[in-house]
C-alpha positions, 0 to 999 in steps of 0.5 A: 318323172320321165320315161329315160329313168333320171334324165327329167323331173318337173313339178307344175302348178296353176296359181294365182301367185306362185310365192303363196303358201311357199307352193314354189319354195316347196316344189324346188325344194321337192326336185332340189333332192332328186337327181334326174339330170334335168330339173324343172318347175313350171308354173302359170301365173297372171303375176308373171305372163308370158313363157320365159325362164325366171333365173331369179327365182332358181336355186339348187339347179332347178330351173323355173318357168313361167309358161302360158296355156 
């Protein structure tokens, strides 16, 4: 996940709606159990524009961004 062994873990994913398919449930749910200090889901989204922290769809630590390319 990042150079610093378990300083970082991210997981990334385009998607029309992240929420399908559970694809953000599962990527939380992946570095939920890990235990890099940092841990981060990004995703890209017309759903949700713009780069910015999603605080309401966090949960375990992990923090989710919407971020654009």
């Amino acid at each position: 996940m990042s150079l610093a062994e378990g300083l970082v873990g991210a997981e990334t994913c385009p998607a029309v709606d992240p929420r399908n398919n559970r694809k953000l449930v599962k990527d939380i749910d992946k570095l939920a159990h890990r235990l890099e200090w940092y841990r981060y889901v990004f995703f890209m989204s017309p759903l949700f524009p713009g780069g910015k922290r999603l605080p309401e769809l966090e949960r375990d630590g992990v923090q989710v961004w919407s971020v654009n390319v």
